[in-house]
HTML snippet that shows the backbone in 3Dmol.js (N, CA, C, O; Angstrom):
<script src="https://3Dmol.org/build/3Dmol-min.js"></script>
<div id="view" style="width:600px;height:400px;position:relative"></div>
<script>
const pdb = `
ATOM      1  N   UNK A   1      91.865  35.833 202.977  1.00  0.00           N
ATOM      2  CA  UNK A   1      91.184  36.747 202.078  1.00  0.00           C
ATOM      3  C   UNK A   1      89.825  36.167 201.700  1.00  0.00           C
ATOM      4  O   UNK A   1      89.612  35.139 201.057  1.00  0.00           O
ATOM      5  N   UNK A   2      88.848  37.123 202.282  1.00  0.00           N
ATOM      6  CA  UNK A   2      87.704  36.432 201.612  1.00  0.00           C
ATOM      7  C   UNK A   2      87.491  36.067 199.800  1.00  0.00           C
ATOM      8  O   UNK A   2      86.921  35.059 199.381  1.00  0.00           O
ATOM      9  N   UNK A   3      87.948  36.881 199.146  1.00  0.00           N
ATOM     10  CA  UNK A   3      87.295  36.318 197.383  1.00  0.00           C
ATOM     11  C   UNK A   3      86.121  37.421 196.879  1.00  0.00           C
ATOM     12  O   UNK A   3      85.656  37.571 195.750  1.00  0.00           O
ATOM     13  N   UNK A   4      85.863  38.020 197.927  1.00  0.00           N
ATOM     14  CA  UNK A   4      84.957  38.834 197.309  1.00  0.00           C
ATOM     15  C   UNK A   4      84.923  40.518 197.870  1.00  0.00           C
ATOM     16  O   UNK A   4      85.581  40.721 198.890  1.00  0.00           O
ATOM     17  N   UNK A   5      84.124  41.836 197.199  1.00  0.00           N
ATOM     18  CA  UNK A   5      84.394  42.665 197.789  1.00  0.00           C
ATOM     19  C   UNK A   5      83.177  43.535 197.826  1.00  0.00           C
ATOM     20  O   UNK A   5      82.626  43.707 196.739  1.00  0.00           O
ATOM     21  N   UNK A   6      82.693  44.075 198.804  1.00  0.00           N
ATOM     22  CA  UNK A   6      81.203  45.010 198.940  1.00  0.00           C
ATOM     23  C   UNK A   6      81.436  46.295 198.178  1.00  0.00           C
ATOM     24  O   UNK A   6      82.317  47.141 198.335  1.00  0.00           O
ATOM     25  N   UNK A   7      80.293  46.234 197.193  1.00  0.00           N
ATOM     26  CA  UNK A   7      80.521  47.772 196.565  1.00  0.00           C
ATOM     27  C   UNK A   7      79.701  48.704 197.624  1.00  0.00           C
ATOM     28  O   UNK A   7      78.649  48.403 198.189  1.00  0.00           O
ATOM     29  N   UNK A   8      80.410  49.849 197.744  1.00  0.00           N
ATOM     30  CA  UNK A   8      79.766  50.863 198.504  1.00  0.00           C
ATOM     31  C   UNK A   8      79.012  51.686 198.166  1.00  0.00           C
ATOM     32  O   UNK A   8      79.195  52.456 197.223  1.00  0.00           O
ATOM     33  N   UNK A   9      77.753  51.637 199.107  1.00  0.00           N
ATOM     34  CA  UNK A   9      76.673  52.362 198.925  1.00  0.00           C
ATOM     35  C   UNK A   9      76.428  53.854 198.274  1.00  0.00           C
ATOM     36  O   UNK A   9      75.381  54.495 198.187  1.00  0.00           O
ATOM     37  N   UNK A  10      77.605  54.142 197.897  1.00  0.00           N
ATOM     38  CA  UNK A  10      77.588  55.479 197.612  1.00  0.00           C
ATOM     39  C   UNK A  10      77.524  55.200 195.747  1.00  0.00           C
ATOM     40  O   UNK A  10      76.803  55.983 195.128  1.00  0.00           O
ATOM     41  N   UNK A  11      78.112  54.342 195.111  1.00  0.00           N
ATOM     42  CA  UNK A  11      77.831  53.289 194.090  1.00  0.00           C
ATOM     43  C   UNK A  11      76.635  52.779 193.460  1.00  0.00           C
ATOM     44  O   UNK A  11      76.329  51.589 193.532  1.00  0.00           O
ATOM     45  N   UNK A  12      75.916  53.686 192.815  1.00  0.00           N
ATOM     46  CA  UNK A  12      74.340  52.959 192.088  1.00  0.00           C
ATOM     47  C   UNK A  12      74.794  51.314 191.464  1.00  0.00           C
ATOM     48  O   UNK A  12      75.702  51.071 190.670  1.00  0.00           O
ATOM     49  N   UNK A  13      73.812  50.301 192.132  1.00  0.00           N
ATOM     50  CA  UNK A  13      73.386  49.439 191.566  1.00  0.00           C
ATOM     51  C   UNK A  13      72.340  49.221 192.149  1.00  0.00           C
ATOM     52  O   UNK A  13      71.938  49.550 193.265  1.00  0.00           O
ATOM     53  N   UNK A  14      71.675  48.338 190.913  1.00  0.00           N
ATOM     54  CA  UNK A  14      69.975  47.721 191.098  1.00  0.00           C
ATOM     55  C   UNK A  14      70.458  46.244 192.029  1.00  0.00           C
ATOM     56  O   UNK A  14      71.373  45.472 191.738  1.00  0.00           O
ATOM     57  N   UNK A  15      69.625  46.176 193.077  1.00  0.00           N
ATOM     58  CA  UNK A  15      69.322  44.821 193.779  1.00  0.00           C
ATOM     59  C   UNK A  15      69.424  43.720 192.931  1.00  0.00           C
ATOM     60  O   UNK A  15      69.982  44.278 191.987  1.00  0.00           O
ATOM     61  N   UNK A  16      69.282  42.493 192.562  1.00  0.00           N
ATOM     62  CA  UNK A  16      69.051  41.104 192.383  1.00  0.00           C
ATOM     63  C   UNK A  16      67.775  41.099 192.498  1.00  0.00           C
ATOM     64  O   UNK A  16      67.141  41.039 193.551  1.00  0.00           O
ATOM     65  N   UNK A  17      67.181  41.188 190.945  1.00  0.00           N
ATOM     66  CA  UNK A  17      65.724  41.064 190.451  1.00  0.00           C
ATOM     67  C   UNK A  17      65.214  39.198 191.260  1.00  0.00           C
ATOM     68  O   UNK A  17      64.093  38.946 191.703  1.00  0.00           O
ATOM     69  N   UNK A  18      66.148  38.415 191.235  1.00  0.00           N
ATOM     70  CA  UNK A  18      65.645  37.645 191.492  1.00  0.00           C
ATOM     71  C   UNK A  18      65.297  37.544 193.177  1.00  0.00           C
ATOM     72  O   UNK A  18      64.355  36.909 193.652  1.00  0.00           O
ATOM     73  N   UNK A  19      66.313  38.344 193.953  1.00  0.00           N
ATOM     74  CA  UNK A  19      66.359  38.014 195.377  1.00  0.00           C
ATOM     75  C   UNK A  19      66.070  39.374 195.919  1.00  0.00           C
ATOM     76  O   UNK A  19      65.174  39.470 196.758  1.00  0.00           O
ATOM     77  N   UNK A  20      66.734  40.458 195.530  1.00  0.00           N
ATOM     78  CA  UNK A  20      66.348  41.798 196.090  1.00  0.00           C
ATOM     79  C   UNK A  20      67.623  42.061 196.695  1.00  0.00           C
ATOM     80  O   UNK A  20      67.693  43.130 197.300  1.00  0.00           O
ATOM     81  N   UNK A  21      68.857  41.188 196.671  1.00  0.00           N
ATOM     82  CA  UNK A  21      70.518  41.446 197.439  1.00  0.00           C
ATOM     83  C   UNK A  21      71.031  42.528 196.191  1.00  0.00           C
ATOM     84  O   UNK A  21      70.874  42.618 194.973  1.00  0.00           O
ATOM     85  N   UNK A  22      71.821  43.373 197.396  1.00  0.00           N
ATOM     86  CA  UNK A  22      72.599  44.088 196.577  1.00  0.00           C
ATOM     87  C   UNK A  22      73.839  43.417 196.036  1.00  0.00           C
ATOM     88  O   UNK A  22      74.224  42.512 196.776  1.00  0.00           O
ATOM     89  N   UNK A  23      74.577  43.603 194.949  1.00  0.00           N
ATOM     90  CA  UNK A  23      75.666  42.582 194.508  1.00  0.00           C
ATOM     91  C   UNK A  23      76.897  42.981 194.980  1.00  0.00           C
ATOM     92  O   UNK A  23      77.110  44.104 195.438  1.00  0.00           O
ATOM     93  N   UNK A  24      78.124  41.659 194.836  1.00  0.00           N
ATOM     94  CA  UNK A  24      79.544  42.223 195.220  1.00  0.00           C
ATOM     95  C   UNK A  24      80.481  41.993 193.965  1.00  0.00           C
ATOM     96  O   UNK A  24      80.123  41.568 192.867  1.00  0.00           O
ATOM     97  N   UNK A  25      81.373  42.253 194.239  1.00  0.00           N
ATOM     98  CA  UNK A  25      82.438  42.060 193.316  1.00  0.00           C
ATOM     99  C   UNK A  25      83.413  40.520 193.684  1.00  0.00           C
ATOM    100  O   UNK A  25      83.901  40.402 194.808  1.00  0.00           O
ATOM    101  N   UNK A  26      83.555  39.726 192.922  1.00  0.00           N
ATOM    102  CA  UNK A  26      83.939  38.358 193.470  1.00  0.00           C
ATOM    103  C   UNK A  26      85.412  38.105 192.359  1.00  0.00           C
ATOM    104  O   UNK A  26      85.226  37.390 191.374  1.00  0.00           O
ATOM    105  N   UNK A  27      86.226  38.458 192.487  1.00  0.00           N
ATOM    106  CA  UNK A  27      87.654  37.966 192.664  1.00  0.00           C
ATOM    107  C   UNK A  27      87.781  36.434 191.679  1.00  0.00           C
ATOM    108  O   UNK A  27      87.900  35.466 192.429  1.00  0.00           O
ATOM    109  N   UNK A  28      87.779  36.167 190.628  1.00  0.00           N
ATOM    110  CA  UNK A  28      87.966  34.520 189.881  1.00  0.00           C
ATOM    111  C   UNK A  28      89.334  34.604 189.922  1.00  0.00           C
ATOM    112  O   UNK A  28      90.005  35.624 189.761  1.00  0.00           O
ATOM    113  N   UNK A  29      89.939  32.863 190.273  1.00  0.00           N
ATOM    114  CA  UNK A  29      90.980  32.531 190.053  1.00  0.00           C
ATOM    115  C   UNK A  29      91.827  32.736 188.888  1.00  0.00           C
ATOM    116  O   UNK A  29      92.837  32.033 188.900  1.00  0.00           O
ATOM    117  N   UNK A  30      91.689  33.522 187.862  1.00  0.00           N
ATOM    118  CA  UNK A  30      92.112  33.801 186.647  1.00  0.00           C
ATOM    119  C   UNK A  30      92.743  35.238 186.741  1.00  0.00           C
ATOM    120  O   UNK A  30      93.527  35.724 185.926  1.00  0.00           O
ATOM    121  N   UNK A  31      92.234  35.862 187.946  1.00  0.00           N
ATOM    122  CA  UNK A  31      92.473  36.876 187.745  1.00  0.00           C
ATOM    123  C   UNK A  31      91.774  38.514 187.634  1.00  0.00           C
ATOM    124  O   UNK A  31      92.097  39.616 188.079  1.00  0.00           O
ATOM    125  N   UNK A  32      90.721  38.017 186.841  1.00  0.00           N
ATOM    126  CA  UNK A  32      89.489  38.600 186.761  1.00  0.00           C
ATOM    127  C   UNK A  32      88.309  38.794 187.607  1.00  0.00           C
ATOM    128  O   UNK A  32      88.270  38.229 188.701  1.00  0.00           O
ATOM    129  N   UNK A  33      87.414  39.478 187.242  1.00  0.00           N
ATOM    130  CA  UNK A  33      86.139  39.804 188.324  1.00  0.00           C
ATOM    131  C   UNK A  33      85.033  39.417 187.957  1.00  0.00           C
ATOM    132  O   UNK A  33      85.085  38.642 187.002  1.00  0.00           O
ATOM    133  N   UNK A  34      83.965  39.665 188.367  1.00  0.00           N
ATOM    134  CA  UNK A  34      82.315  39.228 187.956  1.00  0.00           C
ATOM    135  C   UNK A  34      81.987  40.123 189.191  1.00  0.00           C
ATOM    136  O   UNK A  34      82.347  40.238 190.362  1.00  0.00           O
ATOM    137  N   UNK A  35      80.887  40.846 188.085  1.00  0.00           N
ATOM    138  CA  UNK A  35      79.933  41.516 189.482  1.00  0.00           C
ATOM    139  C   UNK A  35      78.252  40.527 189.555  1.00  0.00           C
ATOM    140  O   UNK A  35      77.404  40.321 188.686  1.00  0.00           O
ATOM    141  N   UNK A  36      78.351  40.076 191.127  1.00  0.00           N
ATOM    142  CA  UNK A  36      76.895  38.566 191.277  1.00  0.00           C
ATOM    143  C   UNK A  36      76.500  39.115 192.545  1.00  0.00           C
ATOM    144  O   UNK A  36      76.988  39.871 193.385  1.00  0.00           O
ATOM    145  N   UNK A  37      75.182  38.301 192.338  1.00  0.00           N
ATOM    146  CA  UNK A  37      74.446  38.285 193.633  1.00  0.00           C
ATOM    147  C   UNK A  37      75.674  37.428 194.705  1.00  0.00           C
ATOM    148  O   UNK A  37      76.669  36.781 194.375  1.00  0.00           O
ATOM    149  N   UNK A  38      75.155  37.722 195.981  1.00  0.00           N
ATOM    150  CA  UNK A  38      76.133  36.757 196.620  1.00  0.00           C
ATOM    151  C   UNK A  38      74.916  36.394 197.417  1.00  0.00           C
ATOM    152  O   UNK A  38      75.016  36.834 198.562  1.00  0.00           O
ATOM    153  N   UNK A  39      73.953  35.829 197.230  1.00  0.00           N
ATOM    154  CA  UNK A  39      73.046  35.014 197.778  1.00  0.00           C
ATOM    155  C   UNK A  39      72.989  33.510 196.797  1.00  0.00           C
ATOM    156  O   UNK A  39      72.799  32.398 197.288  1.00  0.00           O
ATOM    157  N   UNK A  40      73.120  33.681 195.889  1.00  0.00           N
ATOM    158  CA  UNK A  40      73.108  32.431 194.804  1.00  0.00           C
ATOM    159  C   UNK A  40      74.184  32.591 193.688  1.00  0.00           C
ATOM    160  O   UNK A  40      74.578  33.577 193.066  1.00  0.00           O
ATOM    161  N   UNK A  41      74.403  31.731 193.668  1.00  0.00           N
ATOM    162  CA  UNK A  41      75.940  31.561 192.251  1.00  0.00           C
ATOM    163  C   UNK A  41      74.998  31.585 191.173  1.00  0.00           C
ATOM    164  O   UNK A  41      75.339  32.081 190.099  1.00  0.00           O
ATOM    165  N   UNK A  42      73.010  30.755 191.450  1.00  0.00           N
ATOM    166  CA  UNK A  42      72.689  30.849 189.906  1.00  0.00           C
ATOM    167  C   UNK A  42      71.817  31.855 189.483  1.00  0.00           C
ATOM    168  O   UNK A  42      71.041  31.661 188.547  1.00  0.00           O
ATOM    169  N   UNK A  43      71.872  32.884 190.072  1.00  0.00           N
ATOM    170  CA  UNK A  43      71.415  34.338 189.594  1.00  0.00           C
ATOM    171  C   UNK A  43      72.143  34.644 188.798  1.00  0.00           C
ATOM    172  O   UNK A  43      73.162  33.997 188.558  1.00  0.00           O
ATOM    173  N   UNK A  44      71.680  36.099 187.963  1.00  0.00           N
ATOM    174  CA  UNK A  44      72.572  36.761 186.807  1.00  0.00           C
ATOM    175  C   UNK A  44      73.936  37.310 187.742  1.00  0.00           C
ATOM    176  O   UNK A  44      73.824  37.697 188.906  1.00  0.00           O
ATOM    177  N   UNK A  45      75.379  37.251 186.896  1.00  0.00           N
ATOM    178  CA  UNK A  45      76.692  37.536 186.921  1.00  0.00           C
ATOM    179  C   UNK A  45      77.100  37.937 185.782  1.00  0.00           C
ATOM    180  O   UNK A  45      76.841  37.195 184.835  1.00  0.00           O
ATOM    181  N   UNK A  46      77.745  39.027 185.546  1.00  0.00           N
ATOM    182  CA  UNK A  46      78.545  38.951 184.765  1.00  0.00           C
ATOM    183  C   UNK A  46      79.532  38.660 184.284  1.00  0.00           C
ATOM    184  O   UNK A  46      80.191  37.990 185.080  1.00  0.00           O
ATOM    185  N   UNK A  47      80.335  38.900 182.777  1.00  0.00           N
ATOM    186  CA  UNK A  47      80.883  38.282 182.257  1.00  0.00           C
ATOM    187  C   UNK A  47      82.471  38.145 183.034  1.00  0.00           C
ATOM    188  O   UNK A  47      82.924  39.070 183.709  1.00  0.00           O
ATOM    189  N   UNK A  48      82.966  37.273 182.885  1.00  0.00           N
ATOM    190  CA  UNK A  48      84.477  37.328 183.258  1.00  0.00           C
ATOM    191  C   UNK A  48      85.607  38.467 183.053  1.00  0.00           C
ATOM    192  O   UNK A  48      85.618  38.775 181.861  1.00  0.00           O
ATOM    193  N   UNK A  49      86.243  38.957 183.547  1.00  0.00           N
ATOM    194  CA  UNK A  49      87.138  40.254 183.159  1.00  0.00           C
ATOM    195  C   UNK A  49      86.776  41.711 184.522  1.00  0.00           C
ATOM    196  O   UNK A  49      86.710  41.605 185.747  1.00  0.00           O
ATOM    197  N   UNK A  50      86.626  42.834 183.716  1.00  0.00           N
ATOM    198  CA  UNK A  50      86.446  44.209 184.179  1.00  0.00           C
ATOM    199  C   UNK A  50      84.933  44.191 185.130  1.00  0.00           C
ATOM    200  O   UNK A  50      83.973  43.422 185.101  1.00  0.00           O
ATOM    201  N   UNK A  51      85.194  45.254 185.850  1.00  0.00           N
ATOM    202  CA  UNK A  51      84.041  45.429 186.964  1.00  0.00           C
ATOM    203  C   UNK A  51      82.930  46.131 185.896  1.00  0.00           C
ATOM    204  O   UNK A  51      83.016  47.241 185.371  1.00  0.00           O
ATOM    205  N   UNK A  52      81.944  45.204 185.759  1.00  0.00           N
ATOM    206  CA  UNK A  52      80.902  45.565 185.042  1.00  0.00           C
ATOM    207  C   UNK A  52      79.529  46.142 185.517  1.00  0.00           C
ATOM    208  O   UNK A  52      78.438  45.952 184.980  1.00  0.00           O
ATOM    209  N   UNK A  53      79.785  46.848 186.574  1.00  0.00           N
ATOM    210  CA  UNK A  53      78.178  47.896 187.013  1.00  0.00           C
ATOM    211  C   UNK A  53      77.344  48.052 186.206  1.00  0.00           C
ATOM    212  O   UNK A  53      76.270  47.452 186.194  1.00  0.00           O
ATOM    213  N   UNK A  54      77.670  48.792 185.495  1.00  0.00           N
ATOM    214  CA  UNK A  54      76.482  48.901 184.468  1.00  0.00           C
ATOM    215  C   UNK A  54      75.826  47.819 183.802  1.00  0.00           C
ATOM    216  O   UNK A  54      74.613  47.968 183.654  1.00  0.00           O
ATOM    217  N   UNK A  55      76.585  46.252 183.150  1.00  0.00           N
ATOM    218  CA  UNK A  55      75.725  45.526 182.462  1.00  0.00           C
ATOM    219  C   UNK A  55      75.160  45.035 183.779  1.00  0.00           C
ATOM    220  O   UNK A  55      74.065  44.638 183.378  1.00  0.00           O
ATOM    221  N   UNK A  56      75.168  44.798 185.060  1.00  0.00           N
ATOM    222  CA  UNK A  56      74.269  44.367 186.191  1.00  0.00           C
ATOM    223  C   UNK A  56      73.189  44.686 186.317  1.00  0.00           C
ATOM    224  O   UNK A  56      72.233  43.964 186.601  1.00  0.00           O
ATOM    225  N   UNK A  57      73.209  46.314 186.036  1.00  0.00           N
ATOM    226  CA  UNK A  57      71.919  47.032 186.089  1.00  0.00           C
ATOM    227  C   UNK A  57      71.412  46.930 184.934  1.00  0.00           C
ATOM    228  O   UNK A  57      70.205  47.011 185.162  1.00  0.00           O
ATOM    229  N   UNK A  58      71.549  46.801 183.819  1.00  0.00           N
ATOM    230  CA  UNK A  58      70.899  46.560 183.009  1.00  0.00           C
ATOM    231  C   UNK A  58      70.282  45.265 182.942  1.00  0.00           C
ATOM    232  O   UNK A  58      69.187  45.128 182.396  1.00  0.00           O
ATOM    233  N   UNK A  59      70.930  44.270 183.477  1.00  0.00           N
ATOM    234  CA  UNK A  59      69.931  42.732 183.142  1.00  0.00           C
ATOM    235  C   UNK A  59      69.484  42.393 184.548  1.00  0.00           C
ATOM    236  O   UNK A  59      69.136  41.244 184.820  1.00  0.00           O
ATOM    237  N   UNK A  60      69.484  43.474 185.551  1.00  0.00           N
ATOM    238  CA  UNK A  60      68.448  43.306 186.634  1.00  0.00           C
ATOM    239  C   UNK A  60      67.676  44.794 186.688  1.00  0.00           C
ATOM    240  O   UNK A  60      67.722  45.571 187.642  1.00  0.00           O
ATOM    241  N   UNK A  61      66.973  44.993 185.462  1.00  0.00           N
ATOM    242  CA  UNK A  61      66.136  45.938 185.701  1.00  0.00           C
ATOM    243  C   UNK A  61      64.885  45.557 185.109  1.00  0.00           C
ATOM    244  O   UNK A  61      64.873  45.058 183.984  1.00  0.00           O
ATOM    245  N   UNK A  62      63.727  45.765 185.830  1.00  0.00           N
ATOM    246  CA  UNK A  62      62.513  45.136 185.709  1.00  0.00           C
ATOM    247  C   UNK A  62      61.864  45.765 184.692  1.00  0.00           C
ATOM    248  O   UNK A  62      61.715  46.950 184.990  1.00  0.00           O
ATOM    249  N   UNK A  63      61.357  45.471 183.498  1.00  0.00           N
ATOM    250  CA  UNK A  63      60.440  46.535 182.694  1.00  0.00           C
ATOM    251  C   UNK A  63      59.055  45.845 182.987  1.00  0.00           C
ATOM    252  O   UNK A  63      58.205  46.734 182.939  1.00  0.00           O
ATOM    253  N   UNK A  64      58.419  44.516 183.298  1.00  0.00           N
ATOM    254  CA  UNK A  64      57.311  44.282 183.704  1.00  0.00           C
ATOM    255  C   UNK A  64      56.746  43.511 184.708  1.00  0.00           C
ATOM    256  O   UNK A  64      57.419  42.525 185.008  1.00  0.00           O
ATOM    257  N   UNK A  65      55.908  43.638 185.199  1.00  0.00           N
ATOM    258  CA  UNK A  65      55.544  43.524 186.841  1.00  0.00           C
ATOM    259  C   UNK A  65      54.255  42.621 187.376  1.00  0.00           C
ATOM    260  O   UNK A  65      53.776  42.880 188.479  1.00  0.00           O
ATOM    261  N   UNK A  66      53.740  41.607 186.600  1.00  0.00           N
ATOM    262  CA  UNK A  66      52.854  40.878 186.746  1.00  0.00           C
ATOM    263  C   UNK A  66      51.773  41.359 185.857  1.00  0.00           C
ATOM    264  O   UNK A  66      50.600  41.307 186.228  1.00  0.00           O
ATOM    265  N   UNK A  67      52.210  41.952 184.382  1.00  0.00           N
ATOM    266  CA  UNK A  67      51.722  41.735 182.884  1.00  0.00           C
ATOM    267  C   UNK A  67      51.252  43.478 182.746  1.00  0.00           C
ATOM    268  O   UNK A  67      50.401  43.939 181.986  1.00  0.00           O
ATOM    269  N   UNK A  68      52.088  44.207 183.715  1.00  0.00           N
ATOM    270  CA  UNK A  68      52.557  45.747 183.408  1.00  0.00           C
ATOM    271  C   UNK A  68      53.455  46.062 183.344  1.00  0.00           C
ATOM    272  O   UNK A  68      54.329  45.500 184.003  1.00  0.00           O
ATOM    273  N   UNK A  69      53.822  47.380 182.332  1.00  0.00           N
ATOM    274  CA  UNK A  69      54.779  48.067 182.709  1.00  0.00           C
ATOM    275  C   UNK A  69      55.346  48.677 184.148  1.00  0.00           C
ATOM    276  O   UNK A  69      54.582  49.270 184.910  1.00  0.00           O
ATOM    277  N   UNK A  70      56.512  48.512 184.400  1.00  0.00           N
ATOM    278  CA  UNK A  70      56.723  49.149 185.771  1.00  0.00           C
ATOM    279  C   UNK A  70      57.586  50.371 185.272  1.00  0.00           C
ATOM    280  O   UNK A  70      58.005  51.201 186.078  1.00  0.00           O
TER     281      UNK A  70
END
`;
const viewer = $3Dmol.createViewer("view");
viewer.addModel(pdb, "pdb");
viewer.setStyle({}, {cartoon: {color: "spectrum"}});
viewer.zoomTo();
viewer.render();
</script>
């Protein structure tokens, strides 16, 4: 078993502000989930527990863009 699972494209999420990867769903030994980049462990993830889409998109959404609004 890989540990992790591809959300499908049919599924709104925002890319990885830091990398531009779309995120997966990753399986913790506890039991629980985290939705992360799967290019880096130290990009934003969320919290431990329930499949959290929405707080992803919210703390990878850009409001400024090299000292503009985007």
């Amino acid at each position: 078993m890989k540990g992790y699972v591809t959300i499908p494209k049919s599924i709104f999420c925002k890319p990885c502000k830091a990398c531009g990867e779309r995120p997966i769903i990753s399986l913790l030994e506890n039991g629980g989930y985290v939705v992360k980049c799967p290019a880096d462990d130290t990009h934003y993830q969320t919290r431990p527990g329930l499949i959290d889409i929405e707080d992803w998109n919210i703390h990878n959404t850009v409001l400024y863009e090299e000292g503009r609004v985007v």
